[in-house]
DOLUM-56092 format. One line per field, with one value per residue (C-alpha): residue in one letter; x, y, z. Coordinates in nm, 2 decimals. Layout:
rest = c(a ...) .
c1 = c(X ...) .
c2 = c(Y ...) .
c3 = c(Z ...) .
//
This chain:
rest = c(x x x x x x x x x x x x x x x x x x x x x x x x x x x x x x x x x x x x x x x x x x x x x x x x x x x x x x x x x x x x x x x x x x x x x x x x x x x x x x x x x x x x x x x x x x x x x x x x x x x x x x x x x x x x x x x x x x x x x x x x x x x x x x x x x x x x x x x x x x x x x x x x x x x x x x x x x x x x x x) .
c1 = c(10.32 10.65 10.70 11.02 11.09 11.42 11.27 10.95 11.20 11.43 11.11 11.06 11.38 11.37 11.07 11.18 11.62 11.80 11.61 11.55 11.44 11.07 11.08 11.43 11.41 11.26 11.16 11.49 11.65 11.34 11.29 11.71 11.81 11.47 11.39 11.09 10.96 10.95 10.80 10.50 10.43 10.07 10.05 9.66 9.46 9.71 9.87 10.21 10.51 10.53 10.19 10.24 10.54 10.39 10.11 10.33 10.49 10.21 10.14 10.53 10.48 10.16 10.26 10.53 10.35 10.19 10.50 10.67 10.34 10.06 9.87 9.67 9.65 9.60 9.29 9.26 9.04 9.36 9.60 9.61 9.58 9.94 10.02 10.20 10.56 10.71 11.06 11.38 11.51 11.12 11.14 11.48 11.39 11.11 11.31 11.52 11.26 11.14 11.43 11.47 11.13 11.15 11.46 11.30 11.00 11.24 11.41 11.12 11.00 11.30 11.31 10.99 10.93 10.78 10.49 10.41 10.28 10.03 9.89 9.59 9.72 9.55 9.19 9.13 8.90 9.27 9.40 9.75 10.07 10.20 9.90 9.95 10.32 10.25 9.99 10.23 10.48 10.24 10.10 10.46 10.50 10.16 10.25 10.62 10.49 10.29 10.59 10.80 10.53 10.48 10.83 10.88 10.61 10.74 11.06 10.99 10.69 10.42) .
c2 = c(17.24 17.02 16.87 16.76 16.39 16.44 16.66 16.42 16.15 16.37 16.46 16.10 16.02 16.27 16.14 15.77 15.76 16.02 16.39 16.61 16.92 16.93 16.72 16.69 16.31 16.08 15.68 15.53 15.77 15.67 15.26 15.20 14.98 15.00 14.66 14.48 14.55 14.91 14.87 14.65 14.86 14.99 15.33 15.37 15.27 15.40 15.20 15.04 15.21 14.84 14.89 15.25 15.13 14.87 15.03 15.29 15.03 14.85 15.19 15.24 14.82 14.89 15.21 15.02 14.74 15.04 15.19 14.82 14.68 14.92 14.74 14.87 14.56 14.72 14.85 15.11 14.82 14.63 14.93 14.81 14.44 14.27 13.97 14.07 14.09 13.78 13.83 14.10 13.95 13.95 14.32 14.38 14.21 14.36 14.72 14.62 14.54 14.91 15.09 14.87 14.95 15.28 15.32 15.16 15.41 15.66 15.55 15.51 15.83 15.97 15.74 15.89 16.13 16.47 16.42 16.09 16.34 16.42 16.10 15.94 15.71 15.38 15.50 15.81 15.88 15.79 16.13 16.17 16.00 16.33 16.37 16.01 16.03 16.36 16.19 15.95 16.20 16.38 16.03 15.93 16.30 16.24 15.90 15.99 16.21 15.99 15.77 16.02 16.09 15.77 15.66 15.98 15.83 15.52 15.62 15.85 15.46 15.62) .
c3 = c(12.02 11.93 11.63 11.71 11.79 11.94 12.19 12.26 12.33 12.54 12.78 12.79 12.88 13.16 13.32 13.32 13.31 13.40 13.36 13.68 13.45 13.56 13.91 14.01 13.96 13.76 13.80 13.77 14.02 14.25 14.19 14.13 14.42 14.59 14.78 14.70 15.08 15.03 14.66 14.75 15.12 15.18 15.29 15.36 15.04 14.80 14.53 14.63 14.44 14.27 14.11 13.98 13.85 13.69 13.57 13.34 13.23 13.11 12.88 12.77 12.66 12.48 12.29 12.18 12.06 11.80 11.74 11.60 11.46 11.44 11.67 12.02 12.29 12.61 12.77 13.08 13.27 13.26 13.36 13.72 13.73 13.79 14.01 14.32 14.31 14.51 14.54 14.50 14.18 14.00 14.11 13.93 13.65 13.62 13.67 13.41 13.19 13.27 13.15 12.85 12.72 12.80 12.58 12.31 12.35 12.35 12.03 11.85 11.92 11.82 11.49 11.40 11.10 11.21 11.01 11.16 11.51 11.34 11.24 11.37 11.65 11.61 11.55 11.50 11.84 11.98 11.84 11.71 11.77 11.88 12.20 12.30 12.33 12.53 12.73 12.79 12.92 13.16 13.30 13.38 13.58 13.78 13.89 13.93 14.20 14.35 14.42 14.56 14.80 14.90 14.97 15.16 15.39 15.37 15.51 15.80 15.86 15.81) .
//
């Protein structure tokens, strides 16, 4: 298990901004420059690549929130809901407002004493801060995935 928080933030990292240790990419690699056409495209019933992003940043916002005020707001019912994107520059604002949070995610994890891991995140049903921030990690690799995927099928129009 790792009780480091220089490590922990240094997965993170690689799964939103600049890593390519577990998939070869990571969000930013995948969502930099991407137009807002190709973000909110249906492929099928899937989500759009829009809405997955979205929907880790929703997470990264709320275990933020209980990193700077000890305080859980979000709810999994909630995870998916977001207004459609409407043009290109709500898109990069929003991107930006991706990798900014995920820095400060990052930094706070970092920031962290060891001993805080271990702590009971929120409520204790919740588990620790240590299995939430790994949660967190993993989440970002499933959905990371599923982006890929999609804007492979995206680009050869399928």
């Amino acid at each position: 298990m790792i009780q480091d928080t220089h490590q922990l933030a240094k997965r993170f990292r690689e799964v939103i901004l600049d890593g390519t240790w577990v998939a070869n990419t990571n969000f930013k690699d995948q969502l930099y420059g991407m137009s807002l056409e190709m973000a909110t495209a249906k492929v099928g019933n899937l989500n759009t690549i829009a809405v997955l992003a979205q929907h880790i940043h929703y997470y990264i916002a709320g275990l933020n929130t209980v990193f700077s005020h000890g305080t859980l707001g979000i709810s999994d019912k909630y995870s998916f809901d977001f207004p459609p994107m409407e043009s290109q520059q709500q898109w990069d604002n929003f991107l930006d407002r991706l990798w900014s949070d995920a820095e400060k995610f990052a930094s706070a994890v970092e920031q962290m004493l060891p001993e805080k891991l271990s702590e009971p995140f929120v409520y204790e049903q919740y588990g620790s801060y240590l299995r939430n921030i790994d949660c967190m990690i993993e989440h970002s690799y499933y959905h990371l995935g599923q982006v890929v995927i999609i804007k492979k099928l995206l680009q050869k129009g399928i």
